[in-house]
KEDOVO-128513 format. One record per residue: x, y, z of N, C-alpha, C in turn. Coordinates in steps of 0.02 Angstrom, whole numbers, padded with zeros to 5 digits, always signed. Layout:
XYZXYZXYZ...
***
This chain:
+00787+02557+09827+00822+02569+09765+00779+02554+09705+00724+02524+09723+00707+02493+09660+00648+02542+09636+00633+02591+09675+00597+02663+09661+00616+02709+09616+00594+02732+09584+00619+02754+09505+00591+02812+09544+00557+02837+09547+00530+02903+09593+00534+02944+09618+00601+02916+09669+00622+02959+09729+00613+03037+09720+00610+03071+09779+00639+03124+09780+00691+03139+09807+00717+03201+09817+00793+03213+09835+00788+03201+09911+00733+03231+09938+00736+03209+10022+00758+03153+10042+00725+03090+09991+00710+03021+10018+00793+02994+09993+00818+03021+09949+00901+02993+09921+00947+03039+09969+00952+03095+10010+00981+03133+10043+00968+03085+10124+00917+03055+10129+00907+03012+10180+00945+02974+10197+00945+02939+10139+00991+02849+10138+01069+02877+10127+01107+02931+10095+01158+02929+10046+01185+02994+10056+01164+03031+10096+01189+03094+10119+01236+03132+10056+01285+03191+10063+01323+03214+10019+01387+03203+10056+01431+03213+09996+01484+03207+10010+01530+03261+10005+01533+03320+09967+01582+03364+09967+01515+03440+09999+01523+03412+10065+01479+03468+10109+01524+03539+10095+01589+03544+10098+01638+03586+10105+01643+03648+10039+01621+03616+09989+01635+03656+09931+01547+03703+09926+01491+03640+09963+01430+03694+09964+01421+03742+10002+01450+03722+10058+01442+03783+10111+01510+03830+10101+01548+03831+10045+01597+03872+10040+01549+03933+10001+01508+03914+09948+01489+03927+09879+01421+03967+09935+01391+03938+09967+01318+03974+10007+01350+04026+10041+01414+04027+10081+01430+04072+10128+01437+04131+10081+01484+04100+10019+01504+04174+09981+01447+04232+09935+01383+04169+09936+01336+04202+09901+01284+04237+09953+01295+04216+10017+01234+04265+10055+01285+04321+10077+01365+04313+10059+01389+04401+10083+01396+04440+10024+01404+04394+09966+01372+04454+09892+01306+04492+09895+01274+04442+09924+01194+04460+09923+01170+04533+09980+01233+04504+10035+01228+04586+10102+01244+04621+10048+01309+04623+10012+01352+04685+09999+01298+04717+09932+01255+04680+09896+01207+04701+09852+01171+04757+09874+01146+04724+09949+01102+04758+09972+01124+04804+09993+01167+04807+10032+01210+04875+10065+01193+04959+10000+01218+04910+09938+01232+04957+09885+01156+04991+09861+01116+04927+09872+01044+04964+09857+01025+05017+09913+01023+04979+09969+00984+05025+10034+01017+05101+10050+01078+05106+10038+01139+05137+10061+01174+05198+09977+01127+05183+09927+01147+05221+09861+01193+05272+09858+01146+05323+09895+01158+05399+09892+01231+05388+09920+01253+05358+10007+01296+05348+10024+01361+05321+09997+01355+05280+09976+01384+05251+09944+01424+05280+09871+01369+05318+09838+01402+05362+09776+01430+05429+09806+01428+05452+09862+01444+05497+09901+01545+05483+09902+01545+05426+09941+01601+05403+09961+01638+05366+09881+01627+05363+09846+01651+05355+09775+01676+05435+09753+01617+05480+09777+01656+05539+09734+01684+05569+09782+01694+05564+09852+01774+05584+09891+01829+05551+09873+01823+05477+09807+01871+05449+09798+01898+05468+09732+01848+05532+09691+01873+05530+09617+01902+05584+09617+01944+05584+09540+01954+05647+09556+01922+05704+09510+01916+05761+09523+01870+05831+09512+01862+05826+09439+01929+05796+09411+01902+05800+09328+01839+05749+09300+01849+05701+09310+01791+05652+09293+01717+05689+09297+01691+05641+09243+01588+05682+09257+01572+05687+09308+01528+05711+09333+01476+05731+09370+01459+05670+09405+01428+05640+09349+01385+05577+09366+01420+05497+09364+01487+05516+09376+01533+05451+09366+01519+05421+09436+01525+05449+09504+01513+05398+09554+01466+05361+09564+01396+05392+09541+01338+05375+09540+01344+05301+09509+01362+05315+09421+01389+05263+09373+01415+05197+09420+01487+05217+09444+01501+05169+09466+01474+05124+09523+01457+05153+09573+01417+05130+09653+01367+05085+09611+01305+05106+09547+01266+05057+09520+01300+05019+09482+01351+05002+09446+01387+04958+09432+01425+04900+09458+01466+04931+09512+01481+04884+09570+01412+04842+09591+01358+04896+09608+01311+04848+09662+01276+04776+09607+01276+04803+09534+01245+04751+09477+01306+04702+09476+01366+04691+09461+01410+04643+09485+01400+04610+09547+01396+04672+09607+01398+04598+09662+01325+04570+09667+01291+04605+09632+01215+04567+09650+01186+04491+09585+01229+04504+09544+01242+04454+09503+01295+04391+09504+01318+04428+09549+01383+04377+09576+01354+04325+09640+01296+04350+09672+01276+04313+09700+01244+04262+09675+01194+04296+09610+01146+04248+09589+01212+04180+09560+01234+04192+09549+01297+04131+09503+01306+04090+09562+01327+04123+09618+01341+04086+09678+01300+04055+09699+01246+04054+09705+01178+04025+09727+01165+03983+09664+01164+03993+09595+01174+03950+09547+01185+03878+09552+01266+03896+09568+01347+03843+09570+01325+03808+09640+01292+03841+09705+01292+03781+09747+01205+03743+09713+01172+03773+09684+01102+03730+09691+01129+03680+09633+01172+03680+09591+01195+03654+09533+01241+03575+09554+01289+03597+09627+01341+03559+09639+01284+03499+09700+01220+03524+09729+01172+03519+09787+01133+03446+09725+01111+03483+09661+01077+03413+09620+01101+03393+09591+01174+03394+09570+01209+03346+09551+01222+03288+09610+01239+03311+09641+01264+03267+09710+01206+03215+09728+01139+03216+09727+01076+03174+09753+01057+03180+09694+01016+03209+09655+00951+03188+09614+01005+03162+09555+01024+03204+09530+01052+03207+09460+01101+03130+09468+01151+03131+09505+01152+03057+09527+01147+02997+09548+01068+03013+09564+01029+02955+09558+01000+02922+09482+00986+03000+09454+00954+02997+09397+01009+02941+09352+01084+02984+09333+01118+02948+09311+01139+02878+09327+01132+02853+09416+01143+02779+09410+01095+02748+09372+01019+02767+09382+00989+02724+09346+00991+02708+09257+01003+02774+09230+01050+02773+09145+01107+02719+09147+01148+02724+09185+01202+02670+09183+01180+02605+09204+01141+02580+09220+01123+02515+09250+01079+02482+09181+01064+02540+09169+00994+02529+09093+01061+02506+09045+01095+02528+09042+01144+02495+08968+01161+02433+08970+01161+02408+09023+01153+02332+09009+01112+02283+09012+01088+02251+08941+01020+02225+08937+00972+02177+08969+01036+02126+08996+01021+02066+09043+01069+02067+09090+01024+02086+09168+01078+02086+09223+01045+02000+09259+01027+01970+09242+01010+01906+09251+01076+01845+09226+01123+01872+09187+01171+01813+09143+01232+01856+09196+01227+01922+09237+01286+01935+09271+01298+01898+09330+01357+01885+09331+01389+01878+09396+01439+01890+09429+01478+01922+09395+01502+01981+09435+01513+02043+09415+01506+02079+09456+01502+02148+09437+01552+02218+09488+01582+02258+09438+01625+02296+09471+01590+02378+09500+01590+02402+09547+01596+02481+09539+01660+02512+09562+01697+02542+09508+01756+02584+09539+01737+02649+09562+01754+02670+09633+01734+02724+09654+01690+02711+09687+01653+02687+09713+01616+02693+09731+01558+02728+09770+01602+02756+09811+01572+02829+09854+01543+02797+09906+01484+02837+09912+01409+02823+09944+01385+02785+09911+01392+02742+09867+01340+02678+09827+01271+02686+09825+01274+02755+09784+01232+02744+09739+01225+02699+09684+01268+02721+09631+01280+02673+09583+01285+02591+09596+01319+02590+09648+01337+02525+09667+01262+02478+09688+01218+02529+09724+01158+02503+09772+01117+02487+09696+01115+02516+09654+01074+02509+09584+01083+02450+09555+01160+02448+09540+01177+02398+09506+01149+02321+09526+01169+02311+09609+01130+02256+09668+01056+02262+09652+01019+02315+09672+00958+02304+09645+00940+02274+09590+00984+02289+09519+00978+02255+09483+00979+02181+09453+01035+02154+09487+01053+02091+09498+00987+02046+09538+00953+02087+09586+00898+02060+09639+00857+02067+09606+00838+02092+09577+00743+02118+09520+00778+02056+09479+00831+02041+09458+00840+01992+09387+00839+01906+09404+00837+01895+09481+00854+01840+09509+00924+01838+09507+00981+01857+09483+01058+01829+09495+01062+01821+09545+01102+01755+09559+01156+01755+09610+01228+01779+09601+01219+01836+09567+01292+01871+09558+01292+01925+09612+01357+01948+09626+01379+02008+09670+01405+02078+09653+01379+02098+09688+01453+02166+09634+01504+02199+09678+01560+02216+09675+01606+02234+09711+01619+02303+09726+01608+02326+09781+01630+02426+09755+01710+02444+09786+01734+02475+09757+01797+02487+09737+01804+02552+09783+01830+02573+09835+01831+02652+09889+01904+02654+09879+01908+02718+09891+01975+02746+09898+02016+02727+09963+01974+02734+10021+01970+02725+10073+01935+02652+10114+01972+02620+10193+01939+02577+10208+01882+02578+10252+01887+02690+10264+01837+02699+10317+01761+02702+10276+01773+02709+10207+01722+02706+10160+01702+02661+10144+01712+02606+10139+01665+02550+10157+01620+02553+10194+01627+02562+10270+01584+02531+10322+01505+02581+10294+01518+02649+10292+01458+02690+10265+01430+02683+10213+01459+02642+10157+01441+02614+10094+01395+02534+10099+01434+02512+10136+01382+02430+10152+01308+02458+10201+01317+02534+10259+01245+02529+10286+01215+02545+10234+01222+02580+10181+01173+02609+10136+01137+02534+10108+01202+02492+10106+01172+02439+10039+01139+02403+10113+01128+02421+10163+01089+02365+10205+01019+02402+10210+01018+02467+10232+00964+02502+10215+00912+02513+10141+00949+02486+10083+00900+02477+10015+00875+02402+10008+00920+02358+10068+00891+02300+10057+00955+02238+10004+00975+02285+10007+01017+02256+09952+01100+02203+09970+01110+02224+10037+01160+02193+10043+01201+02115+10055+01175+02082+10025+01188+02024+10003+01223+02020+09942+01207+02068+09912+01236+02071+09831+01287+02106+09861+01310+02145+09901+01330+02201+09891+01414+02174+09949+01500+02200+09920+01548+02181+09953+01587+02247+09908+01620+02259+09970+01667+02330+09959+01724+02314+09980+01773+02345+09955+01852+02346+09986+01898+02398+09942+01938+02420+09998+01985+02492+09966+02038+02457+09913+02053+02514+09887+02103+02481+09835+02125+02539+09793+02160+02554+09756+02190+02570+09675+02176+02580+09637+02132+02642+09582+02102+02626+09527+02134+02598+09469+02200+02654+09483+02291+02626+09443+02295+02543+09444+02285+02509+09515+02325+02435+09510+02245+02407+09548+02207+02375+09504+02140+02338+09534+02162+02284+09559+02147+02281+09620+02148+02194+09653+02122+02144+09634+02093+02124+09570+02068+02081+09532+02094+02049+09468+02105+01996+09454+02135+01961+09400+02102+01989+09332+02134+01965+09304+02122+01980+09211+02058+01942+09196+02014+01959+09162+01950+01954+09131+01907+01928+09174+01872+01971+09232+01851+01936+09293+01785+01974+09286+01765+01999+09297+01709+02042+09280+01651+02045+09241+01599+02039+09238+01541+02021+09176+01527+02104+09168+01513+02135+09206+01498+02206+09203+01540+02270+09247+01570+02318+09241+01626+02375+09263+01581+02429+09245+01592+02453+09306+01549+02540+09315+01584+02584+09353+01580+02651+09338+01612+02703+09367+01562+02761+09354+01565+02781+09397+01518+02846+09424+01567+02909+09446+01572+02987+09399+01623+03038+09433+01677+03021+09462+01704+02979+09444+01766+02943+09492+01832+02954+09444+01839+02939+09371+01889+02933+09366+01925+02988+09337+01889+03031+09310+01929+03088+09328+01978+03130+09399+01983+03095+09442+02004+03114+09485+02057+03060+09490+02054+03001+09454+02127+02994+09456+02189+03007+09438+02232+03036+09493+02314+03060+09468+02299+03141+09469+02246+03149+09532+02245+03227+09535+02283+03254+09592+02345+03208+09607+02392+03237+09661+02433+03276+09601+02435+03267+09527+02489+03279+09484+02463+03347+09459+02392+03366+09462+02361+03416+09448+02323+03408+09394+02257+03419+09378+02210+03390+09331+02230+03376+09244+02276+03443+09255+02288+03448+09182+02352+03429+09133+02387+03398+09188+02433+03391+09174+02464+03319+09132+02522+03319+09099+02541+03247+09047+02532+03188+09136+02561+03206+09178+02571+03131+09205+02485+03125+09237+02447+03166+09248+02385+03161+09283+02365+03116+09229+02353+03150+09168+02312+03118+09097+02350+03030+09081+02402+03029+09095+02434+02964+09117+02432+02890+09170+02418+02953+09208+02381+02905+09278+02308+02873+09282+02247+02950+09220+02202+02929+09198+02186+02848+09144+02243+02862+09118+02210+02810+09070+02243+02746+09067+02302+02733+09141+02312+02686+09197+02264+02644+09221+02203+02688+09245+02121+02679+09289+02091+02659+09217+02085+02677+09172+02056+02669+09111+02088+02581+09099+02128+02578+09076+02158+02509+09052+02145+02459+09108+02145+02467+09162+02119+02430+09229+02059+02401+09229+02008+02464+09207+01940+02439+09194+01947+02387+09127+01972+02394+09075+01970+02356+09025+01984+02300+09042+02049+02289+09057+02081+02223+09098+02039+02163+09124+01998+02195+09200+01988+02143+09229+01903+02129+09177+01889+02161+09137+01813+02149+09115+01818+02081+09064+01799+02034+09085+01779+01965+09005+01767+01991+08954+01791+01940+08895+01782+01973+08851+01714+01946+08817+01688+02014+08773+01623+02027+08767+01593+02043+08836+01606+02081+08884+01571+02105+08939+01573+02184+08926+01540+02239+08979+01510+02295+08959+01547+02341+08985+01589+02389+08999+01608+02449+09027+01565+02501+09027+01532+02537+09063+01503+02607+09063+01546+02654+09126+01550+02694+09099+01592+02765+09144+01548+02814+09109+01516+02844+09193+01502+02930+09182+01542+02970+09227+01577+03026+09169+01637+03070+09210+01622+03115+09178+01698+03165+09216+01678+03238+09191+01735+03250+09166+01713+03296+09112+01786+03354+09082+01825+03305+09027+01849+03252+09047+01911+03206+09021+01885+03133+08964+01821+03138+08957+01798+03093+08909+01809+03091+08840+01815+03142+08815+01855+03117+08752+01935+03084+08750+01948+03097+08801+02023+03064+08830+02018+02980+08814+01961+02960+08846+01932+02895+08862+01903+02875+08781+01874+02888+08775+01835+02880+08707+01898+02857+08671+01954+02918+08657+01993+02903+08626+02066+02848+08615+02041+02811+08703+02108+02785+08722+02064+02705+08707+01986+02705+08738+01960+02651+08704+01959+02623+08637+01961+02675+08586+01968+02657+08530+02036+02629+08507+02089+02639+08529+02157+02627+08533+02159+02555+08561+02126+02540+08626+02119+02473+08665+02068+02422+08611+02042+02462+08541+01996+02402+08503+01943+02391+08541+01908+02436+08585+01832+02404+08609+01783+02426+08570+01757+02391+08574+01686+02399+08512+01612+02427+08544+01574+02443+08508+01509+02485+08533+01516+02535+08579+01563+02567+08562+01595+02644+08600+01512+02675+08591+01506+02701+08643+01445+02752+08643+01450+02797+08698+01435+02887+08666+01433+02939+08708+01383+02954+08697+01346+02965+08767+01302+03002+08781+01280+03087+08775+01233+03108+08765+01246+03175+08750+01267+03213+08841+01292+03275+08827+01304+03313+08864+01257+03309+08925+01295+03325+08986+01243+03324+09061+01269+03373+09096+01262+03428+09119+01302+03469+09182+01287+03445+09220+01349+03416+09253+01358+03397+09306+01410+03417+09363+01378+03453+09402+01460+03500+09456+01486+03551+09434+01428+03571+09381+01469+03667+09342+01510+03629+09282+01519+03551+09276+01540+03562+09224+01502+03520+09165+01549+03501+09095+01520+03444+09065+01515+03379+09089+01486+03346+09069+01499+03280+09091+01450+03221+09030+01478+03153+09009+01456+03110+08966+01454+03054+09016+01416+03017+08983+01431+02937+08997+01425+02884+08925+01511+02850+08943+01535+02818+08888+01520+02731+08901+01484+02705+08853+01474+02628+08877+01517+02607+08806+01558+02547+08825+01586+02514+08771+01574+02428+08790+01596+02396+08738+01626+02314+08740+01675+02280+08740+01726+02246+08777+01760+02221+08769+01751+02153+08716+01800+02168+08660+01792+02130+08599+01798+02048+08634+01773+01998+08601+01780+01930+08633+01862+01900+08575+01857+01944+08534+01945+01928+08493+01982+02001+08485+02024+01994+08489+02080+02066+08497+02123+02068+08428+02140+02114+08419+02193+02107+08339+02246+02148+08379+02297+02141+08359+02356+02148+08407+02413+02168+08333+02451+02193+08344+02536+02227+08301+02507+02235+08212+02557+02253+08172+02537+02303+08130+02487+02260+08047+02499+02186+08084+02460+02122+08014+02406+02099+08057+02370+02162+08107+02310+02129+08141+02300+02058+08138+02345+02027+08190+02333+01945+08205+02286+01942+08253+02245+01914+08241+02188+01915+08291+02218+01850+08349+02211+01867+08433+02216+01823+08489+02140+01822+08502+02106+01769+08514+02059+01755+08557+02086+01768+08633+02030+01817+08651+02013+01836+08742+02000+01782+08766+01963+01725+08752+01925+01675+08797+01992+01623+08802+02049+01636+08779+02066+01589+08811+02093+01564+08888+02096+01520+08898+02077+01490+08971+02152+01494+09024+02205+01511+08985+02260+01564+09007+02267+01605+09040+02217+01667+09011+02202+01724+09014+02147+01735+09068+02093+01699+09070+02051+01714+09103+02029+01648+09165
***
């Protein structure tokens, strides 16, 4: 992990992919655009033949012709997109998310004063294996926790962190992004990697209770983080959602990153602070976070 370098072979090694299903949906459909291209090239004459047994006598002359090269420039462009969208969904998945754990690990200046540390989502731990590395290059004896949807996702998430070397830092367990198994201000550092957009997508992405359920997972992360500790989330599509619900929660040093395609779509990564004093109802009374109540 501690290789800034890699190539995609050597991260496809340790960390495999995870949504195999949507690439080989996207490859299958682009090598039968790519036959039916060809069909239309090799097969022309034929082809505009059987277009004008299909027209009728009034139309031009040269309308089947027209069309047979029209069709074949659609499907032969329809491939290239397809072949696009999987090489697009292929480096997001390894490079591009390697690239980005290491951006997210960089926003926080001293991983030497952490000791504990969250990843929601975790996945394949990438992010997660970075963050540990980080903690190990800094000397901490801090840990970081990764957060799976699942409890079969663990066990494939800890070989990775045993294979970078890292697993000593490294403890996983399923859970909730909605309801975190962790107390109030517990956390020195909270990370999320493509994860939280997908919370509350049984309700459908776009919808009032999905966007509800989102910023459920959102307030969660705030929650268990100390105050004056760091939040970073890189997601897709739904970040100004976040941006805007942080500002509402009073965290300070909101920062978006510029634009990344990531998975065909947009994607940012938002790092903020949890304030170490809160102002609370409409004569901003300020509560101190640190108190010993609370945390």
């Amino acid at each position: 992990m501690g290789k800034s370098g890699r190539d995609w072979t050597q991260i496809y090694a340790i960390y495999g992919m995870e949504d195999w299903q949507t690439l080989i949906f996207l490859l299958i459909q682009a090598f039968l655009f790519t036959f039916m291209s060809l069909i239309f090239l090799l097969y022309f004459n034929t082809v505009s033949t059987f277009f004008e047994h299909l027209m009728f006598s009034a139309l031009p002359s040269n309308a089947p012709r027209f069309i047979a090269g029209f069709t074949g420039s659609v499907t032969a462009l329809s491939a290239v997109c397809l072949f696009v969208a999987a090489g697009n969904i292929f480096y997001s998945s390894i490079t591009l998310y390697w690239e980005m754990a290491n951006r997210v690990v960089n926003v926080v200046n001293d991983w030497s004063t952490v000791k504990t540390a969250l990843d929601v989502g975790c996945g394949r731990g990438i992010l997660l294996n970075a963050v540990a590395w980080q903690l190990k290059k800094a000397g901490s004896s801090g840990r970081v926790v990764g957060l799976a949807r699942r409890k079969t996702l663990t066990v494939s998430t800890l070989r990775t962190a045993k294979i970078e070397g890292v697993q000593e830092y490294v403890t996983c367990r399923d859970g909730d992004a909605r309801r975190l198994p962790f107390a109030d201000c517990y956390f020195d550092v909270v990370v999320s990697a493509v994860f939280l957009h997908t919370v509350g997508k049984e309700f459908g992405h776009r919808t009032a209770a999905a966007a509800a359920e989102r910023m459920k997972g959102l307030g969660e992360l705030v929650r268990v983080l100390k105050p004056g500790a760091v939040g970073v989330i890189w997601d897709l599509v739904h970040v100004p959602e976040y941006v805007q619900r942080l500002r509402e929660l009073r965290m300070e040093d909101i920062r978006v990153s510029e634009r990344v395609t990531a998975f065909m779509v947009s994607s940012h990564m938002v790092s903020f602070r949890k304030p170490k004093e809160q102002m609370l109802g409409p004569w901003e009374i300020r509560v101190d976070w640190r108190c010993n109540n609370m945390c």
